[in-house]
C-alpha positions in Angstrom: 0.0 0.0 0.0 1.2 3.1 -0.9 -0.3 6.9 -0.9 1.9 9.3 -2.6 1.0 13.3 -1.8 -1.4 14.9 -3.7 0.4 17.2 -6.7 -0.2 17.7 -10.1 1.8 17.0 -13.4 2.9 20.7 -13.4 4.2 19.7 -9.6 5.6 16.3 -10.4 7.6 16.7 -13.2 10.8 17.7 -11.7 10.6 14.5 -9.9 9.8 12.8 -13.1 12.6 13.9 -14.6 15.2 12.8 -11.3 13.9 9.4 -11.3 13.2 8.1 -14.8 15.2 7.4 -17.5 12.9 7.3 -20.9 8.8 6.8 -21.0 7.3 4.8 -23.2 4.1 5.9 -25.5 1.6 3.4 -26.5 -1.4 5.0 -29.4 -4.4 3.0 -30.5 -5.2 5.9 -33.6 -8.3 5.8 -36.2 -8.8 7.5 -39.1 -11.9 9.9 -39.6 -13.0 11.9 -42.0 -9.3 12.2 -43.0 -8.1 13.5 -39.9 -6.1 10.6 -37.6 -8.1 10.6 -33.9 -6.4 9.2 -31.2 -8.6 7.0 -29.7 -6.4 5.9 -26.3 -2.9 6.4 -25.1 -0.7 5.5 -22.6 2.4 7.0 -21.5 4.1 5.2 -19.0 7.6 6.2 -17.3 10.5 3.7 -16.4 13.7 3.5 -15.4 14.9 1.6 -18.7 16.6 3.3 -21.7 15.2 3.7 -24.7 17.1 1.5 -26.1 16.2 -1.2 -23.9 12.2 -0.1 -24.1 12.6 -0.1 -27.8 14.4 -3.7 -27.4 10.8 -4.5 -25.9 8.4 -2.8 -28.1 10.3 -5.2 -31.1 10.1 -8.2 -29.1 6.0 -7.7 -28.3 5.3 -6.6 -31.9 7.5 -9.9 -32.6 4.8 -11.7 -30.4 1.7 -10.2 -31.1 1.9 -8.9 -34.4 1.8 -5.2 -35.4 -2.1 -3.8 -35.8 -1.3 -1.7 -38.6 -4.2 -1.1 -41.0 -5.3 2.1 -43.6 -8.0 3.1 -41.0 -6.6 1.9 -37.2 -2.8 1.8 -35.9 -1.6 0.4 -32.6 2.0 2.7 -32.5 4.7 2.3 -29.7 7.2 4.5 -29.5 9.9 4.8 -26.8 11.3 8.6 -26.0 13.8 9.9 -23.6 12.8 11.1 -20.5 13.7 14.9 -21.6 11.3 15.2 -24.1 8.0 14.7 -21.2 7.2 19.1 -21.8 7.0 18.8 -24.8 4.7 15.9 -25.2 2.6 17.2 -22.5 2.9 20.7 -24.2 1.6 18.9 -27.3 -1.2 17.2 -25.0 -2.3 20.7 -23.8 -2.9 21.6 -27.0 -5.1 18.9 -28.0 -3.2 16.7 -30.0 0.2 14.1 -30.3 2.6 13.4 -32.2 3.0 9.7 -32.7 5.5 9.0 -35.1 5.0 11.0 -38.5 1.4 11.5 -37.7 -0.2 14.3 -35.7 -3.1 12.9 -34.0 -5.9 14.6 -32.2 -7.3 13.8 -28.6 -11.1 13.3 -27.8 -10.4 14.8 -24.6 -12.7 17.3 -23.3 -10.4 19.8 -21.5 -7.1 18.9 -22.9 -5.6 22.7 -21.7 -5.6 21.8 -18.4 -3.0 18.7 -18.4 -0.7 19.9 -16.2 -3.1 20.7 -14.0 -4.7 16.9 -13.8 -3.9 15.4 -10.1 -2.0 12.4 -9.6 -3.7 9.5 -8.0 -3.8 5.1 -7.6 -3.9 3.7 -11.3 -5.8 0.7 -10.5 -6.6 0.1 -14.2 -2.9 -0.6 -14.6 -2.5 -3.9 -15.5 0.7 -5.6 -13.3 3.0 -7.4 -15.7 6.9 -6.9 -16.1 8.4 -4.4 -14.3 5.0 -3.3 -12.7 4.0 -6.8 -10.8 6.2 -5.3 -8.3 5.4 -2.0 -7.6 2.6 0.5 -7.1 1.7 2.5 -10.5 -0.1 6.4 -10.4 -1.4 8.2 -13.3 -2.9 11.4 -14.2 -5.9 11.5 -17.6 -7.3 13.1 -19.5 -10.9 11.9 -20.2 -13.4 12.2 -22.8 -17.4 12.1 -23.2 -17.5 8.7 -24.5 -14.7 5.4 -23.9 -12.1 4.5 -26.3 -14.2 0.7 -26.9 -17.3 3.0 -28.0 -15.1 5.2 -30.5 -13.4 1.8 -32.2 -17.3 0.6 -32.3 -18.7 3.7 -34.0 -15.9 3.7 -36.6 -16.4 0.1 -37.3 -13.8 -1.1 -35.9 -14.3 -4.6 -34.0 -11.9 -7.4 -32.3 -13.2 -9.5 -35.4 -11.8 -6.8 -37.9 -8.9 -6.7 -36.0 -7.9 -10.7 -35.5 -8.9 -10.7 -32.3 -11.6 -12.6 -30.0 -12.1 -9.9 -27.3 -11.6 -6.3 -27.9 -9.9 -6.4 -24.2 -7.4 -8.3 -26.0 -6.4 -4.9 -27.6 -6.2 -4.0 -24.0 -4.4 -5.9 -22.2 -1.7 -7.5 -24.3 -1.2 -4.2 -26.7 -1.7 -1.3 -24.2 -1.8 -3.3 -20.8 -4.8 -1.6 -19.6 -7.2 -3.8 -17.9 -9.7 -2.8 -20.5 -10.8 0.3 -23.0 -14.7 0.6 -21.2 -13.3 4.0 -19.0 -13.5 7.4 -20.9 -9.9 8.1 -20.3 -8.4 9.4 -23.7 -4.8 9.8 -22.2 -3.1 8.3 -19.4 0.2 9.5 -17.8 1.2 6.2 -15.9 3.8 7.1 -13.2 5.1 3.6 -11.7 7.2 4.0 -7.9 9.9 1.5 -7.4 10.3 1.2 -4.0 8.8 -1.7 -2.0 8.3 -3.2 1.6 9.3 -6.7 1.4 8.9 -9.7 4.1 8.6 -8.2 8.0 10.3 -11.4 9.9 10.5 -11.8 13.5 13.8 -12.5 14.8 13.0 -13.9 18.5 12.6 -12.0 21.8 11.3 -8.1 20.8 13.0 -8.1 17.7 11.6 -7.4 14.0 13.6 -7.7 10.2 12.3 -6.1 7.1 13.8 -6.1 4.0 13.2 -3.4 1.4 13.6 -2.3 -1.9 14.2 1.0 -3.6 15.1 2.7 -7.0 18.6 4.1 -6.1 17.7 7.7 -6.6 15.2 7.4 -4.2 17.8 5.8 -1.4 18.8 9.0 0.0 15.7 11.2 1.1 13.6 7.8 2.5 12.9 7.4 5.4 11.5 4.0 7.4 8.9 4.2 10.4 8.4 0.8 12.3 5.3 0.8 14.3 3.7 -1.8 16.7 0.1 -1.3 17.5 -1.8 -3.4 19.3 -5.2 -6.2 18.1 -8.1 -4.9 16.5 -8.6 -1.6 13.9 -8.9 1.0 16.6 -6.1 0.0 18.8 -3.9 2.7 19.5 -0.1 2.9 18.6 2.5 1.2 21.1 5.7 2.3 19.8 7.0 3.9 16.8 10.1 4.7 15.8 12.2 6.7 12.8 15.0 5.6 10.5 16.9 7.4 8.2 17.7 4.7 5.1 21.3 5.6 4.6 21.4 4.8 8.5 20.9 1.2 7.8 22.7 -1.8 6.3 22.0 -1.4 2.3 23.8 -3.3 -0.7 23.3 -1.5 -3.9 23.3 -3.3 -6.8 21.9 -2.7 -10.3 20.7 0.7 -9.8 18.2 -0.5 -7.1 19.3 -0.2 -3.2 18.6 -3.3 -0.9 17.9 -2.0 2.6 18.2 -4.6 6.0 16.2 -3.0 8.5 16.5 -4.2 12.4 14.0 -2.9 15.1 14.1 -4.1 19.0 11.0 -3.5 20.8 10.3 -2.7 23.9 8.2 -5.7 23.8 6.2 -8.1 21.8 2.3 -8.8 22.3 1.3 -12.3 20.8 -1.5 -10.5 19.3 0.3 -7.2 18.4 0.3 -5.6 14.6 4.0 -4.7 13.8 4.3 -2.2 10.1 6.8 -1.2 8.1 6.5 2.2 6.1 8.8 3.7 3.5 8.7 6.8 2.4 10.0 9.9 0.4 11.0 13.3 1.6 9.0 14.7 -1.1 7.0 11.9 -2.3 5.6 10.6 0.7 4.2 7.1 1.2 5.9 4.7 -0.9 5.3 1.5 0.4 3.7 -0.2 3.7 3.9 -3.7 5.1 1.6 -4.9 8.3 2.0 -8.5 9.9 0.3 -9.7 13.1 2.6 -11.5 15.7 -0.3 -14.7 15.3 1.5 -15.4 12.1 4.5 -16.1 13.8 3.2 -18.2 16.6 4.3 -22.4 16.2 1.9 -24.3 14.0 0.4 -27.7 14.9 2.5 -30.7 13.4 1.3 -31.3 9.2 0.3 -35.1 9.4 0.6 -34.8 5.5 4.1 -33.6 5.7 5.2 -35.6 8.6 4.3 -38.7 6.6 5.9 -37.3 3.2 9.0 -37.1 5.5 8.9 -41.2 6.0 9.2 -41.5 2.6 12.3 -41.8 0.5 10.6 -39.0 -1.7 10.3 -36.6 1.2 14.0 -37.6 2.0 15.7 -36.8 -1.1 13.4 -33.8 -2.6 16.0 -31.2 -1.7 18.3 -33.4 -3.3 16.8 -33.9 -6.5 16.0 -30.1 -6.3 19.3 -28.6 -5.8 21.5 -31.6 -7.6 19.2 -33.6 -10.0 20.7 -36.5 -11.5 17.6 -36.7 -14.2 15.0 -34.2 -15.4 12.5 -36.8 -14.5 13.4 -36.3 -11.0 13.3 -32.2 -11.1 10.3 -32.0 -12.2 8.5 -34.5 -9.6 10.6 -32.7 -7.0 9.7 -29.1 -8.1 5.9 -30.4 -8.1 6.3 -32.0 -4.7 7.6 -28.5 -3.4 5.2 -26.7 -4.7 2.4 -28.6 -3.3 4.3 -28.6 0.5 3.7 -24.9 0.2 0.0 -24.9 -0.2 0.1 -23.9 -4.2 -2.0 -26.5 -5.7 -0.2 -28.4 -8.3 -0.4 -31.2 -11.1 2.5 -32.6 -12.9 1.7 -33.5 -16.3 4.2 -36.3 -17.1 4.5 -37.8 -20.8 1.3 -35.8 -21.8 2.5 -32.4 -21.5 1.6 -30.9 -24.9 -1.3 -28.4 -25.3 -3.2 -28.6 -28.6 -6.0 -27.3 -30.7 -6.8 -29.7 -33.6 -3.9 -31.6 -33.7 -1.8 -28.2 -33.2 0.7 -27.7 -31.6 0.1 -24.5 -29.6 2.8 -25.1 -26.2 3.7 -27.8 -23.6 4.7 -27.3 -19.6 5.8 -29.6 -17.3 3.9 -28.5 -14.3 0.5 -26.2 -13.9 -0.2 -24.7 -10.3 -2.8 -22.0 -9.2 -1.3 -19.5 -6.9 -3.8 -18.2 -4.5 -3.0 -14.7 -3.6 -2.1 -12.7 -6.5 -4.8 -15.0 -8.3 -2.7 -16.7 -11.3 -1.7 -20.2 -12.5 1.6 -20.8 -13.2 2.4 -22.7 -16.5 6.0 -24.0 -15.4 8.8 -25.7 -17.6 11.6 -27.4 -16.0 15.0 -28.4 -16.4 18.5 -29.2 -15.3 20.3 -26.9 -17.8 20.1 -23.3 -17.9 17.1 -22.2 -19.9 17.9 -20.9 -23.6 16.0 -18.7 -25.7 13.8 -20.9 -27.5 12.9 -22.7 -24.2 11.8 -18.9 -22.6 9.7 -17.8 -25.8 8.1 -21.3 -25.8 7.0 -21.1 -22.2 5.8 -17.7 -22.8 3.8 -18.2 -26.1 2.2 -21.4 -24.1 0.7 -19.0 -21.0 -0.5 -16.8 -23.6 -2.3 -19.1 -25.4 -4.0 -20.5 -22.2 -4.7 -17.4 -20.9 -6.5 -16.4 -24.1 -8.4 -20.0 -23.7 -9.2 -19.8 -20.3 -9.8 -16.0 -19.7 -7.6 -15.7 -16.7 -4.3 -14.5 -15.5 -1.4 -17.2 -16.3 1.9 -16.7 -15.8 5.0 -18.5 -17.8 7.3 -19.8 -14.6 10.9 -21.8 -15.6 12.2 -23.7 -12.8 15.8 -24.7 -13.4 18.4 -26.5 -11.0 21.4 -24.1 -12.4 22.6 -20.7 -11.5 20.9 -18.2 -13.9 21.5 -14.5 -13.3 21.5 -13.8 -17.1 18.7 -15.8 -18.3 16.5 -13.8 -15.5 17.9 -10.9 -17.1 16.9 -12.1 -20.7 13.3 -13.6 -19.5 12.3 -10.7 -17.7 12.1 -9.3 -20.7 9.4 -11.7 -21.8 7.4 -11.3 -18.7 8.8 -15.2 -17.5 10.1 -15.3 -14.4 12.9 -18.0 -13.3 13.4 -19.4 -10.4 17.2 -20.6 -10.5 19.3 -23.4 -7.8 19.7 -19.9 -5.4 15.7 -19.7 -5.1 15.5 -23.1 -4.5 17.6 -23.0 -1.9 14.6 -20.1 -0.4 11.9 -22.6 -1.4 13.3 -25.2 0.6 13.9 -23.0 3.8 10.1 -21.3 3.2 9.1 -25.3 3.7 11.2 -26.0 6.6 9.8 -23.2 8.3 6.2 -24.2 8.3 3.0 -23.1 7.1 3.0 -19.6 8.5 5.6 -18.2 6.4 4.1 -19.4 3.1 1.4 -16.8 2.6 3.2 -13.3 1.8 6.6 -14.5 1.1 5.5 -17.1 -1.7 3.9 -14.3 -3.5 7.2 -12.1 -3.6 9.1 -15.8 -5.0 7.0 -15.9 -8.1 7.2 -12.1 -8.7 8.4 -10.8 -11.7 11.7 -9.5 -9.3 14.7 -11.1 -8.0 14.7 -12.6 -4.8 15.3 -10.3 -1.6 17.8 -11.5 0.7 16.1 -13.6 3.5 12.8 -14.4 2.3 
């Protein structure tokens, strides 16, 4: 949870400009009555180069296709973070550039765009680099929404190749769907995150964080115990500077190890973390209750998995596999030990549509809190290319069949750091022998670790230390 401080665009782009690199523009554009009408845009901000958001724009148009007709273009274009006035000049004058066309908005007061407040972009959808974090936005609306203008034009998902005009949505402009009269929005993503609140024994509390390095030196952390029930008052609370404690940096993000000793612990008590920004405010807040923490009764599933030679030689087979055949049953027997529910397919592992081909997997799961299944591949090698774009085109297929979030998971026993590099850019996320290792000490801790910190394992984001 997050609540950044109420400002404007006019108020928010000399941060803008501090902690972005390049923003990325993303036009669904009709023609009418020979005049091109922007129909929806999104401009969203990131840290990446333009070279490396350009990178991405080939590889999903690669994917997808390009939606590039006489009468109705789907443009990306990626554009350096200096050039933000003057696109939101061109904005306030009712029209945008994309590419070699000028296009005009449908938006009713477009003057006023620096003026528009920032606020919670809940229509974001959370893929790539936003699964992690906590996105804000600023629009510009119109009188009618951007699905009714392609639908009095004539333009349909059929006419387009598609089943679902929210397909346009969310795999072209990642917006959940085109039915809000938004005509432009300015999406503002925050990278700074709260991760797993641990209790250390005794009064003492460790939280992990995570923030963009140019937001490292003006945070600040406030640790506050309060104690059961909403309208309990506040116990203790206490301030920390983030440059006051341990921190590795390391690519252009800052990992912070924060260590609080109360001056005691209730069994009931709520302890939160919060992270904020000198001029931001609110980045990020974490809340446990101390019940999570408290011994479980023995698992008489797990307790009898342990008699058997399976249960005995899973982290084996996990962390040095002899066969694939092996991974893969161990991967699945992990998976289920930490309540996500999970069937390993075996020999019959292809998915097909008459007689096609269309993608195989290993392993599908359902992961219960962020709401997903998981389409996982396995192996003993590290993953290639091919293996990466397979496992992605097969959870996109699936999620078009099925209507619901799926998410393209490799699970290999090697060390990986530059095939997560290289799937992260397909939205897959690998889990390599060092999260493995975390998976097997999220088991041996017991069932109430497994909620929260699962979720942050099968995040699009690296591991933080000491999940």
């Amino acid at each position: 949870m997050s609540s950044l401080r109420q400002m404007t665009l006019r108020e928010a782009i000399p941060l803008i400009n501090k902690f972005f690199e390049s923003f990325g523009v993303k036009s669904a554009i009709l023609l009418k009555d020979n005049e091109w009408i922007n129909a929806v845009t999104v401009m969203h901000f990131t840290r990446r180069k333009v070279e490396d958001l350009n990178s991405e724009f080939r590889l999903l148009e690669q994917r997808l296709g390009k939606i590039d007709t006489d009468s109705f273009k789907v443009i990306f274009q990626a554009r350096p973070i200096d050039e933000i006035n003057h696109v939101l000049t061109e904005l306030e004058k009712g029209y945008l550039k994309i590419r070699d066309l000028r296009t005009n908005l449908l938006a009713k007061e477009p003057q006023k765009t620096f003026d528009q407040k920032i606020s919670n972009a809940g229509y974001v959808m959370r893929l790539g680099e936003y699964a992690e974090y906590e996105c804000y936005s600023a629009a510009l609306f119109m009188d009618i929404s951007p699905d009714r203008v392609l639908s009095e034009s004539g333009i349909s998902a059929l006419t387009l190749g598609l089943r679902d005009i929210r397909d346009l949505a969310r795999s072209w402009l990642r917006l959940d769907d085109l039915s809000s009269t938004i005509n432009v929005h300015v999406v503002v993503p925050i990278y700074a995150k709260v991760g797993e609140i641990r209790y250390q024994g005794g009064s003492e509390i460790k939280a992990t964080l995570k923030t963009d390095q140019r937001l490292f030196d003006r945070a600040t952390m406030w640790v506050t115990r309060k104690g059961p029930g909403d309208r309990a008052p506040i116990l203790e609370r206490t301030r920390y500077d983030a440059v006051s404690c341990d921190n590795v940096p390391q690519n252009g993000f800052v990992y912070i190890s924060l260590k609080h000793n109360f001056s005691g612990i209730g069994p009931r008590d709520r302890i939160s973390v919060s992270l904020l920004h000198n001029e931001l405010g609110l980045l990020d807040q974490e809340e446990v209750s101390m019940v999570q923490f408290t011994s479980q009764p023995p698992d008489p599933v797990s307790q009898t998995f342990a008699l058997f030679d399976a249960g005995k030689k899973m982290e084996e087979h996990l962390l040095n596999p002899k066969t694939d055949k092996d991974f893969v049953a161990s991967v699945s027997w992990l998976l289920e030990r930490i309540d996500i529910r999970t069937l390993k397919l075996g020999r019959d592992e292809t998915v097909r549509e008459n007689q096609t081909e269309k993608g195989s997997a290993d392993i599908i799961a359902y992961h219960s809190e962020p709401k997903e299944v998981l389409v996982i591949d396995c192996t003993i090698a590290v993953p290639s290319e091919s293996k990466i774009d397979k496992i992605k085109s097969t959870a996109e297929y699936i999620s078009r069949k099925i209507t619901f979030p799926v998410k393209a998971v490799i699970v290999t026993a090697k060390k990986s750091p530059l095939a997560k590099q290289l799937a992260s850019r397909y939205d897959v996320k690998i889990l390599d022998n060092t999260d493995l290792e975390d998976l097997i000490n999220l088991y041996k801790k017991g069932s109430g670790w497994y909620p929260r910190a699962r979720v942050r394992v099968f995040e699009n984001q690296e591991m933080i230390s000491g999940v």
